[in-house]
N, CA, C and O atoms as CSV, one atom per row, in Angstrom:
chain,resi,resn,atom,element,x,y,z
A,1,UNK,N,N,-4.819,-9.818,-4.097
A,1,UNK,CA,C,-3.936,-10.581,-3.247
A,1,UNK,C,C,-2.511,-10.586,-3.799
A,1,UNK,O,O,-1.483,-10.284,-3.192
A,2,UNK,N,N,-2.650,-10.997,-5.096
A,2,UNK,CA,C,-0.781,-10.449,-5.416
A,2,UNK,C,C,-0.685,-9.533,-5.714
A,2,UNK,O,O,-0.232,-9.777,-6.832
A,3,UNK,N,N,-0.746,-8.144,-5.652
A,3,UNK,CA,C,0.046,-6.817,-5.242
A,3,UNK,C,C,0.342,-7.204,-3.890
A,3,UNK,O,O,1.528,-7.241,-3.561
A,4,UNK,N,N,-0.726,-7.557,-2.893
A,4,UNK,CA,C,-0.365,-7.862,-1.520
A,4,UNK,C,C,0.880,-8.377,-1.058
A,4,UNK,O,O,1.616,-7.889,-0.201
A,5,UNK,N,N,1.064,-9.646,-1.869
A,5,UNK,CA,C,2.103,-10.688,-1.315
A,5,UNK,C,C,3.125,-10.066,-2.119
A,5,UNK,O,O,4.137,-10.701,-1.826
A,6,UNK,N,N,3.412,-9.265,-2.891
A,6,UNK,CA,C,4.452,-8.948,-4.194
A,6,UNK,C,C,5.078,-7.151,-2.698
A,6,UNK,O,O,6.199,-6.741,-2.399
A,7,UNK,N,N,3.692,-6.695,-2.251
A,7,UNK,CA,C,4.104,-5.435,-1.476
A,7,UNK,C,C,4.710,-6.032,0.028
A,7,UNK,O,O,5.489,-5.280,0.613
A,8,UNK,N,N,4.374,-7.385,0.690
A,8,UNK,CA,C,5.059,-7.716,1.463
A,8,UNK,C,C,6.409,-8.251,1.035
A,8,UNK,O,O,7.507,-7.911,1.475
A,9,UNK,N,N,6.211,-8.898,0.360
A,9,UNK,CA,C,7.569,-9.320,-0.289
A,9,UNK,C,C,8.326,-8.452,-0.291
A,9,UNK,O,O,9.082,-8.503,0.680
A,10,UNK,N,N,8.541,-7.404,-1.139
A,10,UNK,CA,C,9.329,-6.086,-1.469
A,10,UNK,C,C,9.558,-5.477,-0.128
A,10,UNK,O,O,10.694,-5.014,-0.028
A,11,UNK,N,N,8.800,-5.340,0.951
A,11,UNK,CA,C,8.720,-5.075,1.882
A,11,UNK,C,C,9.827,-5.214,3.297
A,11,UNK,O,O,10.406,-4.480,4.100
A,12,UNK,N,N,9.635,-6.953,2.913
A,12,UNK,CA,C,10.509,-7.196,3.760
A,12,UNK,C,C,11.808,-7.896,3.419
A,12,UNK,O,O,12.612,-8.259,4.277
A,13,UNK,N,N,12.027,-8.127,1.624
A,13,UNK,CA,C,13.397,-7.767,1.169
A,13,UNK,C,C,14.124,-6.729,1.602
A,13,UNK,O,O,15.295,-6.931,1.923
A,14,UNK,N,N,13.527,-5.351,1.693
A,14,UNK,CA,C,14.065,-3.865,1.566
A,14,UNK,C,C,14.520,-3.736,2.849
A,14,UNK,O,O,15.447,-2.936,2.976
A,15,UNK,N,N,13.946,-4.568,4.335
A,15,UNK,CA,C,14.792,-4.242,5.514
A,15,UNK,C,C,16.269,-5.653,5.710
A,15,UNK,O,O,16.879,-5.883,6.754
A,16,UNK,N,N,16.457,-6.300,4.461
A,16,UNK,CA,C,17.713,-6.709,4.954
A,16,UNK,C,C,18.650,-5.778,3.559
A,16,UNK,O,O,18.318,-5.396,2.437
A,17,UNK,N,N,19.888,-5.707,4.345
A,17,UNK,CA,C,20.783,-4.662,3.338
A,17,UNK,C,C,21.524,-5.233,2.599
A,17,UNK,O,O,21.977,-4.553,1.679
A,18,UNK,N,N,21.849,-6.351,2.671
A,18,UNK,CA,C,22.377,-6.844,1.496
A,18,UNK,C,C,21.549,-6.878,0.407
A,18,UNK,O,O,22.191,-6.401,-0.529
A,19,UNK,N,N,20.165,-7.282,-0.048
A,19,UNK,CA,C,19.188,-7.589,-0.662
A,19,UNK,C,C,18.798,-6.257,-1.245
A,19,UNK,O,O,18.416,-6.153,-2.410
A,20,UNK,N,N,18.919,-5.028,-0.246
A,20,UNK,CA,C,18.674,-3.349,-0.443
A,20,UNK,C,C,20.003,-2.879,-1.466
A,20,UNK,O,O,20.062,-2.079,-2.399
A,21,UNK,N,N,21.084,-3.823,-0.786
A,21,UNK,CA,C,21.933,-3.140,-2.368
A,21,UNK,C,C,21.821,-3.500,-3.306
A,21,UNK,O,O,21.729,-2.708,-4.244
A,22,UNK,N,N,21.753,-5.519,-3.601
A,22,UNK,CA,C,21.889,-5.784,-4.554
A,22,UNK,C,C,20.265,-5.044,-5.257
A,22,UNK,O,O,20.404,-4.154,-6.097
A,23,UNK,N,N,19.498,-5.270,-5.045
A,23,UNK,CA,C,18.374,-4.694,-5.754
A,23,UNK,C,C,17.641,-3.966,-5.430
A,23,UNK,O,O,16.442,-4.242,-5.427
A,24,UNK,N,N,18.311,-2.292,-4.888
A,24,UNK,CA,C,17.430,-2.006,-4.272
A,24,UNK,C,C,16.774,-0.655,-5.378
A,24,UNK,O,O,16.062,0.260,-4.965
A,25,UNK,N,N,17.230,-0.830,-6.842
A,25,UNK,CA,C,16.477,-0.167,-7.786
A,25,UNK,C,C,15.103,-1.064,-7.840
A,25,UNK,O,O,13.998,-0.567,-7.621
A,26,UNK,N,N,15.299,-2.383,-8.145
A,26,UNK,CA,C,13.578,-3.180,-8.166
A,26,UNK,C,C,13.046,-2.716,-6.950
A,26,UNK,O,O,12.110,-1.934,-7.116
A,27,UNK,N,N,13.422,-3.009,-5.471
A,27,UNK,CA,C,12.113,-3.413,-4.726
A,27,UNK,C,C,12.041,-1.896,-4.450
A,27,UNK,O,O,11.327,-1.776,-3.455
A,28,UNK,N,N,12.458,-0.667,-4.880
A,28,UNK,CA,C,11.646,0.287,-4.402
A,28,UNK,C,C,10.981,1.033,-5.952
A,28,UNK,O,O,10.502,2.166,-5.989
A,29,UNK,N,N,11.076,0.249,-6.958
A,29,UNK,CA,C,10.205,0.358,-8.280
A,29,UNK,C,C,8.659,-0.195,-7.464
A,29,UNK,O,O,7.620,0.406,-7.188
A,30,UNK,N,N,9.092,-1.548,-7.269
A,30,UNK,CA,C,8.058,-2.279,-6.683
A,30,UNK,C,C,7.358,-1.941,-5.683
A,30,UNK,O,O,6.272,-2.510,-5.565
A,31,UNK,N,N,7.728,-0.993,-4.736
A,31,UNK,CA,C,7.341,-0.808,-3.854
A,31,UNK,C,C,6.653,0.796,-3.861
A,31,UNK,O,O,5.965,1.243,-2.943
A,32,UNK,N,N,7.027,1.559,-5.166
A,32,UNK,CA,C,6.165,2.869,-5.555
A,32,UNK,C,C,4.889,2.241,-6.331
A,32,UNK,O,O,3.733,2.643,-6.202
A,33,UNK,N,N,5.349,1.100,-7.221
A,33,UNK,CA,C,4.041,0.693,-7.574
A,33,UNK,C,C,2.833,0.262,-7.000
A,33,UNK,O,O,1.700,0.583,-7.358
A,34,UNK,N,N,3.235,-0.669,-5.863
A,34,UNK,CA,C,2.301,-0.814,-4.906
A,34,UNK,C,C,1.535,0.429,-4.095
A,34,UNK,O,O,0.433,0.236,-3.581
A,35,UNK,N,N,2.109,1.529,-4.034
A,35,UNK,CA,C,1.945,2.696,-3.342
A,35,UNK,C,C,0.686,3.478,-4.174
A,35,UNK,O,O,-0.329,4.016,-3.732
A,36,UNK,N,N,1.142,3.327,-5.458
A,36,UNK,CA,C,0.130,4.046,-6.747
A,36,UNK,C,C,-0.915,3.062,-6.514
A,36,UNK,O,O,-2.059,3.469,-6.310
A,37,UNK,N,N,-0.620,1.610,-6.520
A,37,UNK,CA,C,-2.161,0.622,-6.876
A,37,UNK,C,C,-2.572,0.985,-5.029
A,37,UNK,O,O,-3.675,1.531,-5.011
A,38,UNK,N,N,-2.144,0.867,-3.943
A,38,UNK,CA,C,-2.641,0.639,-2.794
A,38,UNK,C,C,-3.726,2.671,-2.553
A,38,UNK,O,O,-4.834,3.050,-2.174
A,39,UNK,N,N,-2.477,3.275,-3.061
A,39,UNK,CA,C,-3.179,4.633,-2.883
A,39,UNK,C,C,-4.561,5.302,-3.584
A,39,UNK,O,O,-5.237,6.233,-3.147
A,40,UNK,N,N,-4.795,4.343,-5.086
A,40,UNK,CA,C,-5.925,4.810,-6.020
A,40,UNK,C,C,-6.606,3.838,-5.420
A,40,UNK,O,O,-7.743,4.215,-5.135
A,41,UNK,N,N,-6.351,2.622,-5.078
A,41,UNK,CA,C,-8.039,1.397,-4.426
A,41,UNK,C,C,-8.242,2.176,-3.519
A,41,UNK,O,O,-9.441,2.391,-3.699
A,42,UNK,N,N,-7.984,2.717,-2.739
A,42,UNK,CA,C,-8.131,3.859,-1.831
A,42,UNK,C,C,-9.338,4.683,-1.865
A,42,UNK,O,O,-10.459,4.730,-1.357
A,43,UNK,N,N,-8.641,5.274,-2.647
A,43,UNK,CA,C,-9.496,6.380,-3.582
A,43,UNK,C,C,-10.783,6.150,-3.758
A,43,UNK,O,O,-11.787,6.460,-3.118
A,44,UNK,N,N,-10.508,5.294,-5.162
A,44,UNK,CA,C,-11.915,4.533,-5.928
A,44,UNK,C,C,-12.614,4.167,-4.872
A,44,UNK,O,O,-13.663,4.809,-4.931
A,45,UNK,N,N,-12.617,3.063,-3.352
A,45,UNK,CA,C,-13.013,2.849,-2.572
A,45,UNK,C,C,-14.050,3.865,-1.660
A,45,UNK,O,O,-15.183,3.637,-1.236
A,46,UNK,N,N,-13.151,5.130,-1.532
A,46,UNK,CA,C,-13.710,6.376,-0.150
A,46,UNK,C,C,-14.554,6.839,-1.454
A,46,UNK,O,O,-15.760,6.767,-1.215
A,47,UNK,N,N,-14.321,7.211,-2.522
A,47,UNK,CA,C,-15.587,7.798,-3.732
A,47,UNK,C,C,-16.512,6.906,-3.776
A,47,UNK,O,O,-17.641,7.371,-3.613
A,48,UNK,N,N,-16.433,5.515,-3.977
A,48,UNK,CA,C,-17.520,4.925,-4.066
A,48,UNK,C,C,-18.528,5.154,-3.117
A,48,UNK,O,O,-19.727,5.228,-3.385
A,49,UNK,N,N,-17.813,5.314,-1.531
A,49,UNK,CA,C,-18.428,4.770,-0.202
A,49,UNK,C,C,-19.327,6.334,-0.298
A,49,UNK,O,O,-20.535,6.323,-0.059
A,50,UNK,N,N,-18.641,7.592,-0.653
A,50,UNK,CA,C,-19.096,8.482,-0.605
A,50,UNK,C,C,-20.065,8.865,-1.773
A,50,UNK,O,O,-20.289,10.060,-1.961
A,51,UNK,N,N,-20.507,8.155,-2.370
A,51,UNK,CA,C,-20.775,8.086,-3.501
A,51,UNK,C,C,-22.542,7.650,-3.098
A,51,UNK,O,O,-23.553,8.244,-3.472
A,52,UNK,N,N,-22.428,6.331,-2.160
A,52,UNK,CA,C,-23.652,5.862,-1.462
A,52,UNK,C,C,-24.164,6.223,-0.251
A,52,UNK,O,O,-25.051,5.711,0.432
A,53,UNK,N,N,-23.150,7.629,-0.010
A,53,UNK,CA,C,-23.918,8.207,1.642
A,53,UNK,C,C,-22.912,7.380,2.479
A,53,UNK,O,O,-23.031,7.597,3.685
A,54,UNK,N,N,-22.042,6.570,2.177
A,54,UNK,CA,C,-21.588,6.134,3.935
A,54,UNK,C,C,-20.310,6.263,3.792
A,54,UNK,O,O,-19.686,5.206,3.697
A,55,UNK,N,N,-19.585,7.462,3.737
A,55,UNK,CA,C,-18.080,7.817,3.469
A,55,UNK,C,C,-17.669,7.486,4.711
A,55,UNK,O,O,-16.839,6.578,4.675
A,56,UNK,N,N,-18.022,8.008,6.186
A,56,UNK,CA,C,-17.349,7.580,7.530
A,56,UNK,C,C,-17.795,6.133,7.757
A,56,UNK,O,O,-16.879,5.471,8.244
A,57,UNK,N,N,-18.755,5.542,7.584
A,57,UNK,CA,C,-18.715,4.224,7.729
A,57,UNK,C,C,-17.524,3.424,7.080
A,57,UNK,O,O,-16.874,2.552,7.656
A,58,UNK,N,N,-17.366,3.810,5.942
A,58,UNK,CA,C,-15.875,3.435,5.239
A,58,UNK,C,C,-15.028,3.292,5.913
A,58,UNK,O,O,-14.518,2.294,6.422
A,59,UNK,N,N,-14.759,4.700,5.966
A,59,UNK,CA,C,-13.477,5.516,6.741
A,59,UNK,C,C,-13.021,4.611,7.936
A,59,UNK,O,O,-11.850,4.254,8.064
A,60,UNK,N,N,-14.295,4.170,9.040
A,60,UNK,CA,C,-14.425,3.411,10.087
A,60,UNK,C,C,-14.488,2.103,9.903
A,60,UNK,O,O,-15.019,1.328,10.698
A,61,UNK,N,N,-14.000,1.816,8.948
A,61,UNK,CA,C,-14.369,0.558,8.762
A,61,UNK,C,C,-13.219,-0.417,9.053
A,61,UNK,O,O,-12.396,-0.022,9.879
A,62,UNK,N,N,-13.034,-1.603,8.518
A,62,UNK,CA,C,-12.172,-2.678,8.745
A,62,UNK,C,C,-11.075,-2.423,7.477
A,62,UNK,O,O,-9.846,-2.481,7.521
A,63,UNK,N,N,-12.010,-2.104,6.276
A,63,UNK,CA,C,-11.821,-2.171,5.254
A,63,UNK,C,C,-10.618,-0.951,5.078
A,63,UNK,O,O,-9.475,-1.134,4.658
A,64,UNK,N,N,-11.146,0.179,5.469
A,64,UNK,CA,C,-10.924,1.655,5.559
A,64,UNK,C,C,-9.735,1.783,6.171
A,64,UNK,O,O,-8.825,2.471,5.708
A,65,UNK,N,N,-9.665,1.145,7.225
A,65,UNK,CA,C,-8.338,0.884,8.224
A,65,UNK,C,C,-7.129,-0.195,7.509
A,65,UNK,O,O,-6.050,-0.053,8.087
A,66,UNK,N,N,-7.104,-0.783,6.872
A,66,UNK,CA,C,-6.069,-1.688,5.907
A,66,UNK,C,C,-5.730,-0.941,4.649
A,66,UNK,O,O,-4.635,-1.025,4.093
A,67,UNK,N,N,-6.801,-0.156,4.207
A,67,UNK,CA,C,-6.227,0.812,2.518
A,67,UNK,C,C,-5.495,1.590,3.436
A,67,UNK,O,O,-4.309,1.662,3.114
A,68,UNK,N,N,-5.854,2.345,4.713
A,68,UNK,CA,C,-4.479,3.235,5.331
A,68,UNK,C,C,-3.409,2.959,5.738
A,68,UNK,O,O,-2.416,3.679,5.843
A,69,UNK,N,N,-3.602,1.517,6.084
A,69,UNK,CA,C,-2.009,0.943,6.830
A,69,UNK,C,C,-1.419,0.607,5.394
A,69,UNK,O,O,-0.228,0.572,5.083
A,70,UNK,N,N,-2.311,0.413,4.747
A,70,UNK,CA,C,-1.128,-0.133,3.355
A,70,UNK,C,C,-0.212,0.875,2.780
A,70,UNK,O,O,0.992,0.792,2.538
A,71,UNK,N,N,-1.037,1.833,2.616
A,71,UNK,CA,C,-0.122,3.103,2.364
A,71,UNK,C,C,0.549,3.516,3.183
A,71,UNK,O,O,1.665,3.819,2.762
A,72,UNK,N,N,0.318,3.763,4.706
A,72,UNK,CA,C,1.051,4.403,5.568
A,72,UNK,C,C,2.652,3.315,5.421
A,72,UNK,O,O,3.730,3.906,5.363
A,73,UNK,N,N,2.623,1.929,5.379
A,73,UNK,CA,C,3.647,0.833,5.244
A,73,UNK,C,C,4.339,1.518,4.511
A,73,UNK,O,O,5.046,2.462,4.865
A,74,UNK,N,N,4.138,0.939,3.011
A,74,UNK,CA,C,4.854,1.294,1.812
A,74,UNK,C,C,5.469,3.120,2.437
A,74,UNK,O,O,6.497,2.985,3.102
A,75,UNK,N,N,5.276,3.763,2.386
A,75,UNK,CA,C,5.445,5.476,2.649
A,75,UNK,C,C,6.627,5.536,3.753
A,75,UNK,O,O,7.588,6.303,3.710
A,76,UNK,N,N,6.414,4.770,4.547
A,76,UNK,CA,C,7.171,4.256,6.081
A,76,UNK,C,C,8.134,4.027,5.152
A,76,UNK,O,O,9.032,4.833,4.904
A,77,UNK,N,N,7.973,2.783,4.529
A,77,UNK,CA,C,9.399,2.154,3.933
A,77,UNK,C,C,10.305,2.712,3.163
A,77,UNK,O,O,11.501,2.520,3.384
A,78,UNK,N,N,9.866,3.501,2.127
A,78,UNK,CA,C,10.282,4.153,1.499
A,78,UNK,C,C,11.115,5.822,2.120
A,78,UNK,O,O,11.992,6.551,1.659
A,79,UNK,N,N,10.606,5.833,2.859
A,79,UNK,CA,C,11.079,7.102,3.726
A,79,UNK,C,C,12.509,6.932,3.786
A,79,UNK,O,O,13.203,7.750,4.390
């Protein structure tokens, strides 16, 4: 939960521009870090799932669908 609130945070510092100049070396430190932790739970997650036979159940999942928006976010933002 706090990478969460630390990746929204950073998140939605980074779309006002004053906040993007004064710091916008932290929140996009902060916001690759979140990218590395959101992109390997990912990972570890689809290996595990695939690990027990139910990789598309994953994939399809609730679960499966939030590790992608998290990354797809952060990636968006950073763009």
């Amino acid at each position: 939960m706090a990478v969460l609130v630390l990746g929204l945070t950073a998140l939605t510092a980074y779309t006002v521009p004053e906040l993007q100049r004064a710091a916008g070396g932290w929140l996009s430190a902060c916001l690759w870090s979140c990218l590395g932790y959101f992109a390997i739970d990912g990972v570890v997650r689809a290996n595990a799932a695939a690990h027990g036979g139910r990789i598309w159940t994953h994939v399809f999942s609730f679960s499966g669908f939030v590790d992608l928006i998290a990354v797809i976010a952060v990636v968006t933002a950073l763009a």
